[in-house]
PQR file with spaces between the fields and no chain letter, atoms N, CA, C, O and H, PARSE charges and radii, in Angstrom:
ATOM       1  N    UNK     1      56.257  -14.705   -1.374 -0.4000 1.5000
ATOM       2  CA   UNK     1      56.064  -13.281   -1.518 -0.0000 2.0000
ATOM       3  C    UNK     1      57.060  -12.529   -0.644  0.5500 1.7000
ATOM       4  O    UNK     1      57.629  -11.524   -1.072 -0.5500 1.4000
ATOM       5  N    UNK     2      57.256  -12.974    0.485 -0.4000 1.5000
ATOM       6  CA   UNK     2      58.204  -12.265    1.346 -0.0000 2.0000
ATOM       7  C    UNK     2      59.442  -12.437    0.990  0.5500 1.7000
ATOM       8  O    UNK     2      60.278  -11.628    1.392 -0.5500 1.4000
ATOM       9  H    UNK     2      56.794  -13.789    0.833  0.4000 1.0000
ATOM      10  N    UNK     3      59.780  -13.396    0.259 -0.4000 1.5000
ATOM      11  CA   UNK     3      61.205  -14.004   -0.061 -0.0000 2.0000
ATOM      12  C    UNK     3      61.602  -13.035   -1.484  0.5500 1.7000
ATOM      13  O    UNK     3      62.749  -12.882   -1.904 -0.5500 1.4000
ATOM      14  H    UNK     3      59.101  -14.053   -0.067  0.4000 1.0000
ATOM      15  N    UNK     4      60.498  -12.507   -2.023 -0.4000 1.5000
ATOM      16  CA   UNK     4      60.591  -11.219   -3.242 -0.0000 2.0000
ATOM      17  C    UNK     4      60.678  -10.196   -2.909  0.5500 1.7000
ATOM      18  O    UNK     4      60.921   -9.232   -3.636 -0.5500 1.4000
ATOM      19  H    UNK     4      59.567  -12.632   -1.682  0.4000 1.0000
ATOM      20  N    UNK     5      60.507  -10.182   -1.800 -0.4000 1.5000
ATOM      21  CA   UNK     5      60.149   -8.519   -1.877 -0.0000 2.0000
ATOM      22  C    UNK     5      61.618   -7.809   -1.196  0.5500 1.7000
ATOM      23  O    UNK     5      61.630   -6.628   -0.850 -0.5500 1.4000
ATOM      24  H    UNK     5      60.309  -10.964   -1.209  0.4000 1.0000
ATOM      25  N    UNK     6      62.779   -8.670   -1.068 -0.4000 1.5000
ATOM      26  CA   UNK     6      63.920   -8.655   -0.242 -0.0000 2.0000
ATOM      27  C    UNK     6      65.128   -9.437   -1.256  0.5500 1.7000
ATOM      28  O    UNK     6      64.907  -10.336   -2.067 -0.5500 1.4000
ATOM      29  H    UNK     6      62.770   -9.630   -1.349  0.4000 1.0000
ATOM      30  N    UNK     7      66.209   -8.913   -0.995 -0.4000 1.5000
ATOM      31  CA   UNK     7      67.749   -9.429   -1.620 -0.0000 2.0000
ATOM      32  C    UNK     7      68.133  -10.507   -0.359  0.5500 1.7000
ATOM      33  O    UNK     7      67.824  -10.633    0.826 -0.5500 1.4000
ATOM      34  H    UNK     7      66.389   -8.182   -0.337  0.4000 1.0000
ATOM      35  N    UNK     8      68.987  -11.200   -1.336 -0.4000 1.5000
ATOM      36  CA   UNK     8      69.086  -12.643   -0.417 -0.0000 2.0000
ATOM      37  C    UNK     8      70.246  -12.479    1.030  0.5500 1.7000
ATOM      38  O    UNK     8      70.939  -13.398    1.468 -0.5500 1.4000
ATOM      39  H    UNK     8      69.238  -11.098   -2.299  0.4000 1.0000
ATOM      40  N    UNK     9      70.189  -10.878    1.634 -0.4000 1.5000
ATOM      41  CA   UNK     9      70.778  -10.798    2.231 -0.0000 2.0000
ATOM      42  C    UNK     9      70.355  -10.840    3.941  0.5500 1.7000
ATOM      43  O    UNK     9      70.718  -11.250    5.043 -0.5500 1.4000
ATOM      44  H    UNK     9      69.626  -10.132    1.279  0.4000 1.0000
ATOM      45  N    UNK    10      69.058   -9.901    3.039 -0.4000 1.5000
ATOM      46  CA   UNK    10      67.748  -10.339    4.321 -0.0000 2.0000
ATOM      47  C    UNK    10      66.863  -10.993    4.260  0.5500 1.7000
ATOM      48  O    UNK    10      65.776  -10.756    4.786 -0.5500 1.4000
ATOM      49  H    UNK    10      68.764   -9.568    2.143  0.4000 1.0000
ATOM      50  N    UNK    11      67.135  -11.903    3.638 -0.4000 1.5000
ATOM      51  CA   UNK    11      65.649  -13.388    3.534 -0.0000 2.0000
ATOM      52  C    UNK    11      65.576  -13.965    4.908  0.5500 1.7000
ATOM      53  O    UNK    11      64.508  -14.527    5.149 -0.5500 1.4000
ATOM      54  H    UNK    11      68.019  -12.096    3.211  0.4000 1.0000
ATOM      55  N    UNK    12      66.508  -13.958    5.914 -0.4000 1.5000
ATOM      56  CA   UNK    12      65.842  -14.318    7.032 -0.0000 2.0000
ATOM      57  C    UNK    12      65.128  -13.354    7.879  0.5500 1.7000
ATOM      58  O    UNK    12      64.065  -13.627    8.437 -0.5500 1.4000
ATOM      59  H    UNK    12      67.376  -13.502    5.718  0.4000 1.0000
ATOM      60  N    UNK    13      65.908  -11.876    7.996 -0.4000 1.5000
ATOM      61  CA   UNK    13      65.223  -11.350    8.393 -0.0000 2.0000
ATOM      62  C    UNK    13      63.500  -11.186    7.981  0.5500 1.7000
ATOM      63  O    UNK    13      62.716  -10.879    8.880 -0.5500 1.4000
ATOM      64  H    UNK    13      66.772  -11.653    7.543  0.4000 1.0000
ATOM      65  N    UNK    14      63.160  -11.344    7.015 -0.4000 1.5000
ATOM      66  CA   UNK    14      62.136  -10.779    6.101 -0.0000 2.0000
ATOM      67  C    UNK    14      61.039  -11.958    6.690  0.5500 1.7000
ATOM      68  O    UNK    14      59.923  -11.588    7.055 -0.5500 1.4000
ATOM      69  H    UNK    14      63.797  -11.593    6.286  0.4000 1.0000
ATOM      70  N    UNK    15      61.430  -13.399    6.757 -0.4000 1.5000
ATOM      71  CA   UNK    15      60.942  -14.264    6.867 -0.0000 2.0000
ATOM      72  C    UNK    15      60.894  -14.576    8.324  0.5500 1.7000
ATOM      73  O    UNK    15      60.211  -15.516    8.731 -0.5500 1.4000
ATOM      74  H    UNK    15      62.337  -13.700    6.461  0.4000 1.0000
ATOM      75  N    UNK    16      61.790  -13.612    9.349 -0.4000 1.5000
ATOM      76  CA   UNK    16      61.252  -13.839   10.957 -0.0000 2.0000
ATOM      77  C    UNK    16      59.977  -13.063   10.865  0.5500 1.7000
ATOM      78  O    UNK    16      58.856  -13.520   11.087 -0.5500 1.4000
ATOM      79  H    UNK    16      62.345  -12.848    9.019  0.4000 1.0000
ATOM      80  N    UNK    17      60.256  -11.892   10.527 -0.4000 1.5000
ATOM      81  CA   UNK    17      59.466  -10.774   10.938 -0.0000 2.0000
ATOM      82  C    UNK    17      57.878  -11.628   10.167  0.5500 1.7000
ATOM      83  O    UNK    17      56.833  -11.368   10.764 -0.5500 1.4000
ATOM      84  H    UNK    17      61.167  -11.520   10.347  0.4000 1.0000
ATOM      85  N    UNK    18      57.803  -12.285    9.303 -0.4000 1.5000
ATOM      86  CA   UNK    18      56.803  -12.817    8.508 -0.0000 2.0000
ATOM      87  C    UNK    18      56.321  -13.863    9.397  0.5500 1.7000
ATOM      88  O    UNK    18      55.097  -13.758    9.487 -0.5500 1.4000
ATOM      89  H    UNK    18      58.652  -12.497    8.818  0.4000 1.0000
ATOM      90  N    UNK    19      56.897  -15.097   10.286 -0.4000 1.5000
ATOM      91  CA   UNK    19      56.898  -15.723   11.297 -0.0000 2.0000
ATOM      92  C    UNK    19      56.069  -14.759   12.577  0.5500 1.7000
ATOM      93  O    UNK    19      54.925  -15.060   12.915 -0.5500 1.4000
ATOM      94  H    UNK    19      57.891  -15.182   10.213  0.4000 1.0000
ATOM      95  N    UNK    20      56.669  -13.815   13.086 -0.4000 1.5000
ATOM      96  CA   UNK    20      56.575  -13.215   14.213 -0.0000 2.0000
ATOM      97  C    UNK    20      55.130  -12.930   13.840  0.5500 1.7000
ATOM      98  O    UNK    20      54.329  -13.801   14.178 -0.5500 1.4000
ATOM      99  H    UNK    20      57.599  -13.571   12.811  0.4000 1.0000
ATOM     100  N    UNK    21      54.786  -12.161   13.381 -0.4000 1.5000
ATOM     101  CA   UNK    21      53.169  -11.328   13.112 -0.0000 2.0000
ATOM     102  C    UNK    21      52.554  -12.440   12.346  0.5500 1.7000
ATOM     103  O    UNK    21      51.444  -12.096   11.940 -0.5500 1.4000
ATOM     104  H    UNK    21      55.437  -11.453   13.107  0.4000 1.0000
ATOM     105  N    UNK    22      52.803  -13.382   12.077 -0.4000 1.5000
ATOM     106  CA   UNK    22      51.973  -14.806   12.017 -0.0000 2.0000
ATOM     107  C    UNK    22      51.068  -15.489   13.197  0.5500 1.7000
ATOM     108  O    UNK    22      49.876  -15.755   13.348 -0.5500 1.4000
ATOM     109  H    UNK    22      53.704  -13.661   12.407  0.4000 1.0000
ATOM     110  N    UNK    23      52.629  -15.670   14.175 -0.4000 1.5000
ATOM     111  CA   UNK    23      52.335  -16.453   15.471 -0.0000 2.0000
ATOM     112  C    UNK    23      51.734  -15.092   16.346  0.5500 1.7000
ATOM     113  O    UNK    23      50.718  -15.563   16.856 -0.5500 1.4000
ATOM     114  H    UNK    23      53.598  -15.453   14.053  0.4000 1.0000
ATOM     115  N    UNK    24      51.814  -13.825   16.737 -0.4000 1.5000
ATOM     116  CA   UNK    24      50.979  -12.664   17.040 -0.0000 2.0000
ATOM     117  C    UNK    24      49.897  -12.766   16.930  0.5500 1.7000
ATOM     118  O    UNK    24      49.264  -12.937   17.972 -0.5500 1.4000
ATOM     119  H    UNK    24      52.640  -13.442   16.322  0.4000 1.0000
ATOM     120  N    UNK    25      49.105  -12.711   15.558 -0.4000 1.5000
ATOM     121  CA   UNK    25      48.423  -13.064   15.083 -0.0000 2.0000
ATOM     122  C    UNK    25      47.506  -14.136   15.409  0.5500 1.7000
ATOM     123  O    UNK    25      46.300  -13.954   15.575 -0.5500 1.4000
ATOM     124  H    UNK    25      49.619  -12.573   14.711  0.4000 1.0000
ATOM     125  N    UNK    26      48.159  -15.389   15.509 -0.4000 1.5000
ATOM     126  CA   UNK    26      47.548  -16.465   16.163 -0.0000 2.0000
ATOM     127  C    UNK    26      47.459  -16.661   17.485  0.5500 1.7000
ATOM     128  O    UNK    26      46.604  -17.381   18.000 -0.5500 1.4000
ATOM     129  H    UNK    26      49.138  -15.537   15.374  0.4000 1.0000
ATOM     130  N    UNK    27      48.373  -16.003   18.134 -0.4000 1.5000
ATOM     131  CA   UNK    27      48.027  -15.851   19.722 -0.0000 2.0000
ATOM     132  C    UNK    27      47.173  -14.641   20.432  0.5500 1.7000
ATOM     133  O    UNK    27      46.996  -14.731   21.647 -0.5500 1.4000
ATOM     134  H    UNK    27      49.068  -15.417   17.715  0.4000 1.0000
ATOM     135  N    UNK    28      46.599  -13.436   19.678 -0.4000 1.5000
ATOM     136  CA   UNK    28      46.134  -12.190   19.914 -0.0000 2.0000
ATOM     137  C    UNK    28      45.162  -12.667   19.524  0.5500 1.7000
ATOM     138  O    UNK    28      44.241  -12.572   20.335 -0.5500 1.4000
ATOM     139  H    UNK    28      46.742  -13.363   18.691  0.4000 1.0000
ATOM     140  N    UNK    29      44.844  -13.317   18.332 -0.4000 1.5000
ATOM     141  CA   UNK    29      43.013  -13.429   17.952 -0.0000 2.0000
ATOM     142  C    UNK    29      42.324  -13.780   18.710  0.5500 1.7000
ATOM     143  O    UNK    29      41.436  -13.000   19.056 -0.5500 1.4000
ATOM     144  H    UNK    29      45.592  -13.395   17.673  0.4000 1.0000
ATOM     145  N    UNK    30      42.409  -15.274   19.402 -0.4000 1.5000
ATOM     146  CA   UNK    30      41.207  -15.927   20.344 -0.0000 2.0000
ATOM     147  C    UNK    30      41.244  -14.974   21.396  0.5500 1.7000
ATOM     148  O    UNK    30      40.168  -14.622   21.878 -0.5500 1.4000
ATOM     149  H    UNK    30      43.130  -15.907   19.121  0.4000 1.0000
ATOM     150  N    UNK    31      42.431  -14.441   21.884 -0.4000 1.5000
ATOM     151  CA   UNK    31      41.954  -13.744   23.244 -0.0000 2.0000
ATOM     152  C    UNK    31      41.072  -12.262   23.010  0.5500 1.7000
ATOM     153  O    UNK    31      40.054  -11.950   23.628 -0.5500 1.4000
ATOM     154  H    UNK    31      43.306  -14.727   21.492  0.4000 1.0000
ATOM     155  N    UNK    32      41.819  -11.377   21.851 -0.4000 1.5000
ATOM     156  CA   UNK    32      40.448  -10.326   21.190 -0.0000 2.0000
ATOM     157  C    UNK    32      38.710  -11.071   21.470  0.5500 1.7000
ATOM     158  O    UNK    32      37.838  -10.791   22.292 -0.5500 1.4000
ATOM     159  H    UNK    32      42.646  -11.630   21.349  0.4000 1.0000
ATOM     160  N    UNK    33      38.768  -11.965   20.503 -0.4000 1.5000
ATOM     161  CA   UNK    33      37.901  -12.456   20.236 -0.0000 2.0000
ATOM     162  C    UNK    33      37.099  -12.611   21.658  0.5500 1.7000
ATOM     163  O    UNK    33      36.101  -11.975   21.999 -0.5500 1.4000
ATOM     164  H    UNK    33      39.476  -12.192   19.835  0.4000 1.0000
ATOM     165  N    UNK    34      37.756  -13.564   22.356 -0.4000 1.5000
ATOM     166  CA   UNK    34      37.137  -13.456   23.803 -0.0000 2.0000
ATOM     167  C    UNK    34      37.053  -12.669   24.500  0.5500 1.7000
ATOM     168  O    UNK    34      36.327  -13.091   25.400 -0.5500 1.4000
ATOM     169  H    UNK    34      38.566  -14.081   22.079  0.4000 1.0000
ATOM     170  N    UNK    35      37.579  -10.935   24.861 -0.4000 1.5000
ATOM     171  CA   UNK    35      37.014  -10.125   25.052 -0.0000 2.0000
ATOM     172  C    UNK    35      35.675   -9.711   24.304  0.5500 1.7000
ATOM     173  O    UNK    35      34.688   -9.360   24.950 -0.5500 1.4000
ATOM     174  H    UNK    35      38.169  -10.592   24.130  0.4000 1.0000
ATOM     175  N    UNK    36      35.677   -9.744   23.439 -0.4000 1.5000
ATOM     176  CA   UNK    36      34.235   -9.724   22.577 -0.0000 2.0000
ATOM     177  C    UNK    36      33.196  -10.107   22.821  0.5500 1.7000
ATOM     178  O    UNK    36      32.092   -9.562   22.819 -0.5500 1.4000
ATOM     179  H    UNK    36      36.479  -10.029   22.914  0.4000 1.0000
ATOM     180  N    UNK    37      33.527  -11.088   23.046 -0.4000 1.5000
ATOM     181  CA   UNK    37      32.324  -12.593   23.569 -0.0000 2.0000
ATOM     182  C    UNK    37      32.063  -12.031   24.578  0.5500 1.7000
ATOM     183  O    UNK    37      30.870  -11.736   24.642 -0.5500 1.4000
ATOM     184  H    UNK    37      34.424  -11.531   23.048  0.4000 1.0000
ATOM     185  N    UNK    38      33.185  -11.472   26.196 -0.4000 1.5000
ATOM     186  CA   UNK    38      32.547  -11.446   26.986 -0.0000 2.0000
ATOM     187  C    UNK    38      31.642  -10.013   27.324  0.5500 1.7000
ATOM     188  O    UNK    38      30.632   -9.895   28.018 -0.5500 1.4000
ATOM     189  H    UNK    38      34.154  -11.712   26.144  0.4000 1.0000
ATOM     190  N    UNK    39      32.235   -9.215   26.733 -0.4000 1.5000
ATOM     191  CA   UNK    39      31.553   -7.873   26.270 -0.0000 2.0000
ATOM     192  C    UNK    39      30.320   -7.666   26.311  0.5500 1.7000
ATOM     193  O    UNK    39      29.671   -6.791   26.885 -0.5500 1.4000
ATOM     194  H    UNK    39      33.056   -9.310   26.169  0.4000 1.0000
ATOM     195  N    UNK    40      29.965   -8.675   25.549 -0.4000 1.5000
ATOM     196  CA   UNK    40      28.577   -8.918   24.461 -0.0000 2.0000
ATOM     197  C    UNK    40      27.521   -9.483   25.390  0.5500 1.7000
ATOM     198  O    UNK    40      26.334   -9.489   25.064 -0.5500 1.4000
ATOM     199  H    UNK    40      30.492   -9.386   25.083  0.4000 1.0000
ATOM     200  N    UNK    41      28.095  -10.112   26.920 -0.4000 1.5000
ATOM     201  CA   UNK    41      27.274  -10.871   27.393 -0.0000 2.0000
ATOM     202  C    UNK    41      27.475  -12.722   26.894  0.5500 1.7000
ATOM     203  O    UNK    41      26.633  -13.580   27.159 -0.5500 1.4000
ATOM     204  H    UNK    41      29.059  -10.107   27.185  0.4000 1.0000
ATOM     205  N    UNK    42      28.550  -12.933   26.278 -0.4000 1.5000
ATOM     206  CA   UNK    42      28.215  -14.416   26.190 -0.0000 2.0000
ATOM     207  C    UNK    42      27.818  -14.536   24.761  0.5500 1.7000
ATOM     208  O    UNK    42      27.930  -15.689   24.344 -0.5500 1.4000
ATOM     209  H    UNK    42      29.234  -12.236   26.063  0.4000 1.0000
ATOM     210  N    UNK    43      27.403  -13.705   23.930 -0.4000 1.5000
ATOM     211  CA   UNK    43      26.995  -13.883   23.125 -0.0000 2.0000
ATOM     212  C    UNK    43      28.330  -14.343   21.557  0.5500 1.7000
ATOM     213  O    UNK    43      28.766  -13.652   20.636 -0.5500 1.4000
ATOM     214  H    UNK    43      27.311  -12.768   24.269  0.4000 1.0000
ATOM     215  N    UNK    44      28.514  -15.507   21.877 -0.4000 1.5000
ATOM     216  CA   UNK    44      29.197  -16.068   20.329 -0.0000 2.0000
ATOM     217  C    UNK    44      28.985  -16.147   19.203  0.5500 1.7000
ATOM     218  O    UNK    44      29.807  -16.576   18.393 -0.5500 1.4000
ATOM     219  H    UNK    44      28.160  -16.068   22.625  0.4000 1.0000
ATOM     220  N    UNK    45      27.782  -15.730   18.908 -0.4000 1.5000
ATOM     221  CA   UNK    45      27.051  -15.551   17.386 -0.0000 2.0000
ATOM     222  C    UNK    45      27.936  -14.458   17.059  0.5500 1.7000
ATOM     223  O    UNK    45      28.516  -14.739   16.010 -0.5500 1.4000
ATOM     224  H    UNK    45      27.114  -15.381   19.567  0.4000 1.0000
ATOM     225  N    UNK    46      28.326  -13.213   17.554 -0.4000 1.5000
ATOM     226  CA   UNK    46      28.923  -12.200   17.397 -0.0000 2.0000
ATOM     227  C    UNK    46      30.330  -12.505   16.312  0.5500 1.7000
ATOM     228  O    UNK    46      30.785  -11.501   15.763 -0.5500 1.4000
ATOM     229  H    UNK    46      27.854  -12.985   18.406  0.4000 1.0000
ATOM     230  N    UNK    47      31.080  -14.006   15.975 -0.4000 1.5000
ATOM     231  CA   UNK    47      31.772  -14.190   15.161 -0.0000 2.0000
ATOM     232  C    UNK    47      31.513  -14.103   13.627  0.5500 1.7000
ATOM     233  O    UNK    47      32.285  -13.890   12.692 -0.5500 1.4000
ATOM     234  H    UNK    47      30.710  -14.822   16.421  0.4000 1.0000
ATOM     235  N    UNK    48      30.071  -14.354   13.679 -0.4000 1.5000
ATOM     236  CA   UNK    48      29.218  -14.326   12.371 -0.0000 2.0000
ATOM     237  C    UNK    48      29.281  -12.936   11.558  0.5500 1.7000
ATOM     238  O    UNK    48      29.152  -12.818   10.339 -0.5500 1.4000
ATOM     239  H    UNK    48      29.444  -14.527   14.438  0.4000 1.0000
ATOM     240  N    UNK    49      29.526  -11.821   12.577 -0.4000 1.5000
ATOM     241  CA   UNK    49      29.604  -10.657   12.139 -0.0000 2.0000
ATOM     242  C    UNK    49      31.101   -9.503   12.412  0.5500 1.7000
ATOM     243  O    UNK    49      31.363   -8.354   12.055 -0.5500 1.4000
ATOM     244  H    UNK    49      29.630  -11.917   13.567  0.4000 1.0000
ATOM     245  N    UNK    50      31.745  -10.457   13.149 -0.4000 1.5000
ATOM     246  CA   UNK    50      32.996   -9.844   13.229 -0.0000 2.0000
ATOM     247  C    UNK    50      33.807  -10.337   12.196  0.5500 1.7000
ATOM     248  O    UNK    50      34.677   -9.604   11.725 -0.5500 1.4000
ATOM     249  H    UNK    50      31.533  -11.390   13.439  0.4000 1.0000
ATOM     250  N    UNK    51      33.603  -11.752   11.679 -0.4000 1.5000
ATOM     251  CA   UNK    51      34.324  -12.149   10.967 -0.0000 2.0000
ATOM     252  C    UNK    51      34.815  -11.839    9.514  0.5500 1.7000
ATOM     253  O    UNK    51      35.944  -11.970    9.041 -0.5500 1.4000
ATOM     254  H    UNK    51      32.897  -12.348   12.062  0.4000 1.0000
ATOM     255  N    UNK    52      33.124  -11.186    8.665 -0.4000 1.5000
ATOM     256  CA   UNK    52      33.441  -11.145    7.664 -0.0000 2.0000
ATOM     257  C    UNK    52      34.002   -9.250    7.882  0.5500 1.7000
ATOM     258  O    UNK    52      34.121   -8.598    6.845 -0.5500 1.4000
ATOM     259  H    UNK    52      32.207  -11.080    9.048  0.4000 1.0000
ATOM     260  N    UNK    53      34.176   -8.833    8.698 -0.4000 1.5000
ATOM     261  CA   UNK    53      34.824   -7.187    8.877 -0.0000 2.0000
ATOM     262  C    UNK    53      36.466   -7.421    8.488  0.5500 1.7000
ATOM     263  O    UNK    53      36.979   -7.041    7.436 -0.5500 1.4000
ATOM     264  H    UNK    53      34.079   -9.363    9.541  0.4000 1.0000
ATOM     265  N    UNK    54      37.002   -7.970    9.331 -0.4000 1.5000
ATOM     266  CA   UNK    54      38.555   -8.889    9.364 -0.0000 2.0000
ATOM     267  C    UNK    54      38.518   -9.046    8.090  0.5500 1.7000
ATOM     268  O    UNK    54      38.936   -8.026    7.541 -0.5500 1.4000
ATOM     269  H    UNK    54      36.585   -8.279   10.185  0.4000 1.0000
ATOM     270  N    UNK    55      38.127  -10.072    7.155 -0.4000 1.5000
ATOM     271  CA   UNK    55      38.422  -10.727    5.893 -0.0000 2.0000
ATOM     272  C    UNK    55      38.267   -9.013    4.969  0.5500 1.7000
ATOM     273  O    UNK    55      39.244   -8.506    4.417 -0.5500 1.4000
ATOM     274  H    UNK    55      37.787  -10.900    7.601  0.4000 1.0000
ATOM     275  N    UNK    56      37.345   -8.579    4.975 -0.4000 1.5000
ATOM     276  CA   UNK    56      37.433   -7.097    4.475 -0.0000 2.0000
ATOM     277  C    UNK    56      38.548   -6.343    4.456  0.5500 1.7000
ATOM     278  O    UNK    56      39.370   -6.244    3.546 -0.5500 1.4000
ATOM     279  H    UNK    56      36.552   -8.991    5.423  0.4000 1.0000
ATOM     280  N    UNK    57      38.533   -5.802    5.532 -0.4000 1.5000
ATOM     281  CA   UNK    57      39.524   -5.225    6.058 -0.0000 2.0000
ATOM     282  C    UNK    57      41.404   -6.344    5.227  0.5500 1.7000
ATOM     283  O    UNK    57      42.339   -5.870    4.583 -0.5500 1.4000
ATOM     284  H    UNK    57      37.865   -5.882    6.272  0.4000 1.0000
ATOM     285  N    UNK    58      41.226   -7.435    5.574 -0.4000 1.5000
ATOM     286  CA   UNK    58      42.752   -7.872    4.557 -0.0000 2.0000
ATOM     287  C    UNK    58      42.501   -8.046    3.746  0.5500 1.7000
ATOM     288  O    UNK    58      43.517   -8.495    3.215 -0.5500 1.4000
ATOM     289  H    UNK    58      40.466   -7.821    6.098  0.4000 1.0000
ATOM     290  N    UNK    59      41.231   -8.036    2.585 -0.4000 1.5000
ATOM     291  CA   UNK    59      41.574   -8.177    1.382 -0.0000 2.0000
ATOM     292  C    UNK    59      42.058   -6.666    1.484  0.5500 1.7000
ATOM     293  O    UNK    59      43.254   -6.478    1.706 -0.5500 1.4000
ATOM     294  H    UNK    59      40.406   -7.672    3.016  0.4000 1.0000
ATOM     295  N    UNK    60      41.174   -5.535    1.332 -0.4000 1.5000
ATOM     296  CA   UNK    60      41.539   -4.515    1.189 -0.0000 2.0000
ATOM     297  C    UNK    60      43.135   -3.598    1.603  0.5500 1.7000
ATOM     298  O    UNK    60      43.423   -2.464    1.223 -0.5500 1.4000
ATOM     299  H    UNK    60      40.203   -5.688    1.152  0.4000 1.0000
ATOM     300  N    UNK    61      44.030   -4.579    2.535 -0.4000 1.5000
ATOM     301  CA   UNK    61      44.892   -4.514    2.774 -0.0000 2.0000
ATOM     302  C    UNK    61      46.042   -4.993    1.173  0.5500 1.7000
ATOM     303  O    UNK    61      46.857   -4.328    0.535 -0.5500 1.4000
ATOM     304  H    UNK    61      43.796   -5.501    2.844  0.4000 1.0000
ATOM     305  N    UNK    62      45.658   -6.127    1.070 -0.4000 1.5000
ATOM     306  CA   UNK    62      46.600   -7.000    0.042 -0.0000 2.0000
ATOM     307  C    UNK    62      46.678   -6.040   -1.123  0.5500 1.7000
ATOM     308  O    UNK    62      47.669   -5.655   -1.742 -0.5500 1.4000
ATOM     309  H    UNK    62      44.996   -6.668    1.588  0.4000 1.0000
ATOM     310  N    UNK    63      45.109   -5.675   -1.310 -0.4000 1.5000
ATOM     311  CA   UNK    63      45.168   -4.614   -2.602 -0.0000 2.0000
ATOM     312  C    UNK    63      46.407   -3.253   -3.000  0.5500 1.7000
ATOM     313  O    UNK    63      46.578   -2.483   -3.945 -0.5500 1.4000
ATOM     314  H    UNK    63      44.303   -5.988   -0.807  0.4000 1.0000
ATOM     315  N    UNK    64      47.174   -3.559   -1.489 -0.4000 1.5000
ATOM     316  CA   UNK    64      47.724   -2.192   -1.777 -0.0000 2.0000
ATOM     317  C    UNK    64      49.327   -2.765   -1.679  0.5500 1.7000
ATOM     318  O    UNK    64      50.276   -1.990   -1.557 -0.5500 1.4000
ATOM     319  H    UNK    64      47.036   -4.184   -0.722  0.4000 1.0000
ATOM     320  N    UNK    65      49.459   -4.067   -1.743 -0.4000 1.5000
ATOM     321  CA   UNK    65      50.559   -4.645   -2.093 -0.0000 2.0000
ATOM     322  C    UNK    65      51.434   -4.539   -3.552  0.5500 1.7000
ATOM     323  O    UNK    65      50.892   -5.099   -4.506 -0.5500 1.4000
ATOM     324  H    UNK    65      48.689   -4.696   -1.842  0.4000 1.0000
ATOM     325  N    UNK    66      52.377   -4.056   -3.737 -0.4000 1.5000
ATOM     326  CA   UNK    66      52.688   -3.340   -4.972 -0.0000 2.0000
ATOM     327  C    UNK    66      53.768   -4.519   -4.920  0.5500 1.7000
ATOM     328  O    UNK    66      53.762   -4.733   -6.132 -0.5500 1.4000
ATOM     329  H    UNK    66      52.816   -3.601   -2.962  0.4000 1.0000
ATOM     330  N    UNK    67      54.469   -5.223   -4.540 -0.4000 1.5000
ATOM     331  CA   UNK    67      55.497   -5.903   -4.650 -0.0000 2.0000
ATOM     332  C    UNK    67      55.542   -7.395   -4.658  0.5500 1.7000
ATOM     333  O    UNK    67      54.546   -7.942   -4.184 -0.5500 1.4000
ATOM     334  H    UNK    67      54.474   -5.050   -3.555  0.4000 1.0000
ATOM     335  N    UNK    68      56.308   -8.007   -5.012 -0.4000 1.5000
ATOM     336  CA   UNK    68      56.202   -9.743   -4.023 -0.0000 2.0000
ATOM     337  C    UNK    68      55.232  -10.576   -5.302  0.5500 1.7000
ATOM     338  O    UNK    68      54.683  -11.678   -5.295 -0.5500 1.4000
ATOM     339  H    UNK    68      57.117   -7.563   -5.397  0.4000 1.0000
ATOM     340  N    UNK    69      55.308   -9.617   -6.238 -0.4000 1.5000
ATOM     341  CA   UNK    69      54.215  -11.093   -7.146 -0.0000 2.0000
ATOM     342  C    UNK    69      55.199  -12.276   -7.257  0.5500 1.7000
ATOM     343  O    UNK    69      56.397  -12.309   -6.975 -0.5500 1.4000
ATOM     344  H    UNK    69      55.754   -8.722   -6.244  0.4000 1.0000
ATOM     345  N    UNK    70      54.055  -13.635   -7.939 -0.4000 1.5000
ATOM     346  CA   UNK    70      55.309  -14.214   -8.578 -0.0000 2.0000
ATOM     347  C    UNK    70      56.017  -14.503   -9.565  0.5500 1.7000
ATOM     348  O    UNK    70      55.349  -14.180  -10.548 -0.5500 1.4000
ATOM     349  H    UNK    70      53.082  -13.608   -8.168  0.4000 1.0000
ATOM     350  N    UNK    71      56.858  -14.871   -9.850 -0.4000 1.5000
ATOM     351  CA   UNK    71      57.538  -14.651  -11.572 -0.0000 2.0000
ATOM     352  C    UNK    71      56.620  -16.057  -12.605  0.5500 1.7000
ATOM     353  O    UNK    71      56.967  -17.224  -12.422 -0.5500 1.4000
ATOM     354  H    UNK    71      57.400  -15.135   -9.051  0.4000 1.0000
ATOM     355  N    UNK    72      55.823  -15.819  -13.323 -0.4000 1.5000
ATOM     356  CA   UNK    72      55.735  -17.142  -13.962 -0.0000 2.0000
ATOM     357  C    UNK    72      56.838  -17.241  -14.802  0.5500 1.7000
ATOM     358  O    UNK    72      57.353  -16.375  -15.510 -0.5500 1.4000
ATOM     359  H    UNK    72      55.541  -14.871  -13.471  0.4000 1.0000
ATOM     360  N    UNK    73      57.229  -18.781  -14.580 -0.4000 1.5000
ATOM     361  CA   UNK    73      58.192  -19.224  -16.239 -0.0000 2.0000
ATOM     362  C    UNK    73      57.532  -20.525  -16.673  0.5500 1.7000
ATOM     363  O    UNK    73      57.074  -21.386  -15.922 -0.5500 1.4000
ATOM     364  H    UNK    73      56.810  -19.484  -14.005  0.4000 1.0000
ATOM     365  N    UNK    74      57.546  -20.530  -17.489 -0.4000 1.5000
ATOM     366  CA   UNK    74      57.106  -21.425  -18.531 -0.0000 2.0000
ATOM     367  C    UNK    74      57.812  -22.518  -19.130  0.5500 1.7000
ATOM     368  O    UNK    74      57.280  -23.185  -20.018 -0.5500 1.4000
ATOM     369  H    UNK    74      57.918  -19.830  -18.099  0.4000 1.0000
């Protein structure tokens, strides 16, 4: 998808920046998350209900993706 939505001039760029807010992403969550937890008192059940907000929140994101499909060929 990222590799569509760009001319093959910036496919790397397109594909750091796709990298970067990946690994962000994966390094910002647990520690959010663990502010949360400790917030709450300890309480870790609290993923049960944060979690499905997140998944919401990006589908409703994707929906507004206008670009990047993929080509079927046959």
């Amino acid at each position: 998808m990222v590799v569509d939505m760009t001319d093959n001039r910036r496919i790397g760029t397109y594909t750091g920046l796709y990298y970067l807010f990946s690994t962000l992403s994966a390094i910002l969550g647990p520690i959010l998350y663990g502010f949360v937890v400790q917030a709450s008192g300890n309480h870790y059940n609290l993923l049960m209900l944060i979690s499905p907000f997140f998944l919401l929140a990006a589908f409703l994101l994707m929906l507004a993706v206008q670009r990047g499909e993929a080509i079927v060929t046959l």
